[in-house]
N, C-alpha and C positions, 0 to 999 in steps of 0.2 A: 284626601279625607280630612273633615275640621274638626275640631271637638263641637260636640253637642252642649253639654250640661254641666254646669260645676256648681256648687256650693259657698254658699257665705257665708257667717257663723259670728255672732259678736254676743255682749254680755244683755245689752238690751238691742230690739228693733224692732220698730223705728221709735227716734224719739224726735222733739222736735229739734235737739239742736245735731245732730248727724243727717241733714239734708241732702248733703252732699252725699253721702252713702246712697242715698236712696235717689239719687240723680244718677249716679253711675252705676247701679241697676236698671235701673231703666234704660239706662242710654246702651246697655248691654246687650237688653230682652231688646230693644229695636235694631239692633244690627243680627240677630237673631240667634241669638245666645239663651238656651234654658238656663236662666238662675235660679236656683232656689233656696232659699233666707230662711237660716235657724237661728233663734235665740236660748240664752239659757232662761231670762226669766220675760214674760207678760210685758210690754210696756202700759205704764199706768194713763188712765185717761187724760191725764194733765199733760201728754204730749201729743193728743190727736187734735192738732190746730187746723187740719185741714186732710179734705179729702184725701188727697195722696196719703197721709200718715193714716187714715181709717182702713186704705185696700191693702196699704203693705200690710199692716197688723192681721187683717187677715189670712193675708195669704203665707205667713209667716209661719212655723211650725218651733214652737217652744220645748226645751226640752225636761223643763218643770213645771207643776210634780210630776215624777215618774211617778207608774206600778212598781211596786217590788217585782210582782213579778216578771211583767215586762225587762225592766230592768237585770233580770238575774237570768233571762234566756236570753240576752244581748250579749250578754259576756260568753254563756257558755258557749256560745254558735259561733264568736270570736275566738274562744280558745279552743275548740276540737277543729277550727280549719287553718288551725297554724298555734300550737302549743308554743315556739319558740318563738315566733315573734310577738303571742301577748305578755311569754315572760320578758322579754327586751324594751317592752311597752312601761310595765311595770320597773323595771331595771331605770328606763330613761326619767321616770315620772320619780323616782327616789333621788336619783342624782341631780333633779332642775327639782325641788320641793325650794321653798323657801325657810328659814330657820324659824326653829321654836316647833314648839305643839301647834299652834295655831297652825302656820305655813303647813306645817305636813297636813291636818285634816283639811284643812281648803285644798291641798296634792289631791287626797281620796277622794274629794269631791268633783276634779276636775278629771280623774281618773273613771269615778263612774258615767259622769256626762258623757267624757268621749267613747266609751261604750256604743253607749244609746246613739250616740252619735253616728260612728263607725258602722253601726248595725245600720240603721236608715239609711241612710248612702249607700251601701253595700246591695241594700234592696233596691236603691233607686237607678242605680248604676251609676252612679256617679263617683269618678276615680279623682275627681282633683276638688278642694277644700281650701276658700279663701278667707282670712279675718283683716279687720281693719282693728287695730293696736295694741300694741306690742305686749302689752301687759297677759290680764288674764283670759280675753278672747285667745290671742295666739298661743298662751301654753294651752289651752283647751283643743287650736287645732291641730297644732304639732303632734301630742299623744294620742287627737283622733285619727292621725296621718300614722302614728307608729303602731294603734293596735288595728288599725283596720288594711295594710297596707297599703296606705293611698298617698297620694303626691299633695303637699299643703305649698302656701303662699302666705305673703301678709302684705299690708300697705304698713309701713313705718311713720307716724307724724309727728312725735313731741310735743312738747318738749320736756314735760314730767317722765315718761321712759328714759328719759337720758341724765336723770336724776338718781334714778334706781336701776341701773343697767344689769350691775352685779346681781341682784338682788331676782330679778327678772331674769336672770340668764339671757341678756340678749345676744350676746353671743352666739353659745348653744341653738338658738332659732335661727339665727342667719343663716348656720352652719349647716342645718340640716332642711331648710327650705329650697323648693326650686328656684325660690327667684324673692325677691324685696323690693316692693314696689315703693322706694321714700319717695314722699312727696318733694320734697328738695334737695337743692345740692347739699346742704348745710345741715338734710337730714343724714343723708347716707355718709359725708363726713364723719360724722356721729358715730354711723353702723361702722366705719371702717375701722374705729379705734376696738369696739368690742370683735367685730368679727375675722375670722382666718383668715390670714392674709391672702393663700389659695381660694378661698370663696368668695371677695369681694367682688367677681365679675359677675358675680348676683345678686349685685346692687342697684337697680336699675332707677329710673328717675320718671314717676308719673304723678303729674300735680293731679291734687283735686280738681275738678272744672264745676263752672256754674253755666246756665242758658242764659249768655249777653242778652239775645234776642228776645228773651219774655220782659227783659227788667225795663221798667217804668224810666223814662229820661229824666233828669229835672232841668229847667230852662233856666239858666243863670240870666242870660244876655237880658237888660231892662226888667229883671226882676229885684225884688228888696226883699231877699230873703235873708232871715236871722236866726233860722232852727239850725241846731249842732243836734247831730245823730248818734248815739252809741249801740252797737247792736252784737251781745255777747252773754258768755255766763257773769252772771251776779257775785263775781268771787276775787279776791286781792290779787290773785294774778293778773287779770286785766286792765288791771291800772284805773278801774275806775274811781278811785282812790284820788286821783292825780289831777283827774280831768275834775271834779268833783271840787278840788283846793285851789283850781284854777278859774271856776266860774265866778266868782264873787269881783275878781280885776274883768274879765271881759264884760260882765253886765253892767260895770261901773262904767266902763268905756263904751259901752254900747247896749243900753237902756231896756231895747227890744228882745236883748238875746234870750234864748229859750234851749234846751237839753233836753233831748226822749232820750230814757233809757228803755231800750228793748229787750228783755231775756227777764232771766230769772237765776235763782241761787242760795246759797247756803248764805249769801252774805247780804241782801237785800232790804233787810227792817235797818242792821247798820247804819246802811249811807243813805238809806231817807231819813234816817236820823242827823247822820252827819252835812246831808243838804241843811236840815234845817238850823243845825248849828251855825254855819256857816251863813246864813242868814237868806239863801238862795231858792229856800222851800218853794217858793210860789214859782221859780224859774226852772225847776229841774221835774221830769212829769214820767213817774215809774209805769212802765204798761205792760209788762212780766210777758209771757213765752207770747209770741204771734204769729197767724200764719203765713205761708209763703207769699200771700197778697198781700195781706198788710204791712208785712216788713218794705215790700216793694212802696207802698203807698207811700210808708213814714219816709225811705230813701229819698223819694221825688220829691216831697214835701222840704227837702232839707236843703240847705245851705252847704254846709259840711261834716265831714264822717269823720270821728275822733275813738282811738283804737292807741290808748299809751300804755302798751301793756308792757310788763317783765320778762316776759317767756313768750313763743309762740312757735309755732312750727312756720306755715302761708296761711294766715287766716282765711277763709271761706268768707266772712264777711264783710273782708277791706276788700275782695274779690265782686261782692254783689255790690258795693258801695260804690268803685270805679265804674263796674257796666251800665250803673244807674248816671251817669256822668259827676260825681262826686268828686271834689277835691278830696282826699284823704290826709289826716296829722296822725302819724303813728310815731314806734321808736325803731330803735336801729337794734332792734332783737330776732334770733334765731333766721327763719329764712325770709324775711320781711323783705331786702332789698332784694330780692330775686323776684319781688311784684313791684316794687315801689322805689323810685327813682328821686331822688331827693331833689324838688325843684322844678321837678319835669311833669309827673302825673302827683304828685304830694310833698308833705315833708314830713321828712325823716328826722326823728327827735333823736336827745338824751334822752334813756329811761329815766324818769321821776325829774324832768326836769318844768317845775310848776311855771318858773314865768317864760321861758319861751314859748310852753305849751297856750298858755293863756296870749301872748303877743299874735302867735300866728293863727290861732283861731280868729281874734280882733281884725287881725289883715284879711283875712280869707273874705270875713263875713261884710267888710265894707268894699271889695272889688268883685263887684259882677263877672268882669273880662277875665281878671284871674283865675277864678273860678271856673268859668266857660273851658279858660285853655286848660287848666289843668283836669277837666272833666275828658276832655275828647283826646286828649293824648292817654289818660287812665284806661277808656275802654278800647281804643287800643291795643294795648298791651294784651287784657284780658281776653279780646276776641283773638289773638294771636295763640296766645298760648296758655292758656287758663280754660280754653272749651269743654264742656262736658264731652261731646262726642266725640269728639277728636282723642281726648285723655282716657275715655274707655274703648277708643280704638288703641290705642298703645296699649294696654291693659289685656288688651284682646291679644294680643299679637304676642304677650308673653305665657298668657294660657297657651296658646297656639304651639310655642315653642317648647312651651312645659311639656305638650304630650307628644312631641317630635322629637324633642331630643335635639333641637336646632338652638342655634345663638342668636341674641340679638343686640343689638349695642345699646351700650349707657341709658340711652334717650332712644326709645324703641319707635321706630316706625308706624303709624297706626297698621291695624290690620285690615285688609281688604279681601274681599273673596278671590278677587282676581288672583292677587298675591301667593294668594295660599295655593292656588290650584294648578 
């Protein structure tokens, strides 16, 4: 017997920049997995970039606003079919609150979501509960896992959770989850300094994937291309900062060069500001959140893909940047060289280090062949082991194991039907 149906739960979904969520749902429902997708709040319209993001939002079930009432028979029907395990619920929710007044009423608040939460599952039959990070999705499914007695998960990514570890109890979550799905070695590193030393074999290792095969090629061989690609949130961790202090020597050395930035952000009017300071306004061209094609479009249009960020877990879009045959300039942060090879498919910087960053864009952008070989050794890589289907077969295979009661190693095998049966 496989399991049926499980559960996904994060703070928004979908938006546009958690694609990858919504790739490994899907890649789930096609191996034939019932998934079904709760958020706590509405995604706003400024993430429905595309089709995919209009069906998921639909089919997505929010858990605000509640009815009071609704709300107040979710608990009760929780506490008369097991009085001791919702005070134990309540018990775990006092002991992981975060400090202050504030932490504790965001506690109540995630305390009465998992209710409602724990109540709908329960109707739907569904015993197993997965979030993607670490933060307040997961304490929402953990408490939904302890008042409704059901089995929860998480994927782990960083690298802000690992900033605030304490503070998030990530411990506590590891400890009491069936399994930790980090996206890299470098995350579950991580998980191993907070979590029980007896629990770490619940650490398992499943990258995000993307569809190599949808992504747009770009043709270096006898091309004279000079667009540099940046494609992320609009926020100081990203380093776009860096790549931003470094265009003014590359346009000077190389006249034609050009900068998309793609996404959006809390930090955006800034460094169109700062472009223009810098006197590169007409060279650097803001085009804020895009959808799944046209990120594709702007990849193939490019030259190369620049990602100098501070922190990162495995970005998702040095992942769509390789399949698109892109040389990649990143830095040597979090679990970066677990995709990128210093020399072989990219280079691998100094964080914050301006003129190397600005020389090897310059090299990139004047060698075609360069270019070429570092595109096709990239996807590579990513068709190896960066697949969407392939990484919600591992993904599968620890559900699988979830409600068996079975082991599986580090780096889980995909699941198959055969396998299982």
């Amino acid at each position: 017997m496989t399991l049926e149906r499980v559960a996904y739960v994060t703070g928004e979904y979908p938006r546009a920049t958690d694609t990858f969520i919504q790739r490994e749902v899907a890649a789930l429902r096609a191996g034939g997995l019932d998934v079904h997708t709760f958020a706590v709040r509405r995604t706003g319209d400024e993430h429905m970039v595309g089709p995919e993001q209009r069906a998921e939002r639909d089919r997505t079930t929010y858990l605000l606003p509640p009815s009071i009432g609704g709300l107040a028979r979710a608990h009760a029907r929780l506490f008369v079919a097991s009085p001791r395990r919702y005070l134990g619920a309540l018990g775990l929710a006092w002991n992981t609150r975060r400090e202050g007044l504030r932490g504790t009423l965001k506690q109540l608040a995630y305390v009465a979501e998992a209710g409602l939460l724990a109540d709908e599952l329960r109707r739907r039959d569904i015993e197993h509960l997965h979030a993607h990070f670490a933060d307040s999705a997961t304490s929402l499914a953990m408490l939904t896992a302890a008042i409704g007695g059901l089995r929860y998960s998480f994927t782990l990514h960083g690298p802000g959770i690992f900033f605030e570890a304490d503070t998030w109890h990530l411990g506590t979550k590891c400890d009491r989850a069936d399994f930790v799905a980090c996206i890299s070695y470098f995350a579950r590193s991580q998980a191993m300094v907070f979590a029980s030393p007896d629990t770490t074999d619940r650490l398992k290792i499943v990258h995000c994937g993307i569809d190599a095969a949808a992504s747009l090629v770009a043709d270096h061989v006898g091309a004279d291309r000079s667009q540099i690609v940046f494609v992320a949130r609009v926020a100081q961790l990203k380093g776009l900062g860096v790549l931003l202090e470094a265009m003014p020597e590359v346009v000077s050395r190389n006249p034609e060069a050009t900068l998309v930035v793609v996404g959006d952000g809390p930090d955006r009017a800034r460094y169109e500001k700062r472009a223009r300071q810098l006197g590169v306004g007409d060279a650097v061209r803001f085009v804020g959140y895009q959808s799944q094609d046209e990120v594709r479009a702007h990849l193939a249009d490019s030259a190369v893909f620049a990602l100098p960020s501070f922190a990162e877990g495995v970005p998702v879009s040095l992942m769509e940047a390789m399949a698109a045959g892109l040389p990649v300039v990143t830095t040597q942060v979090g679990g970066i060289t677990e995709l990128v090879t210093d020399g072989v498919n990219g280079d691998v910087l100094r964080p914050g280090d301006v003129d190397t960053l600005a020389d090897r864009l310059v090299k990139l952008l004047a060698d075609a062949d360069l270019r070429h070989a570092r595109g096709v050794n990239g996807r590579a890589v990513v068709a190896s082991e960066f697949d969407s289907m392939t990484e919600a077969g591992r993904l599968r295979a620890l559900f699988e194991a979830a409600a068996s009661g079975s082991t599986t190693p580090t780096r889980p095998e995909p699941w198959t039907a055969e396998v299982s049966t």
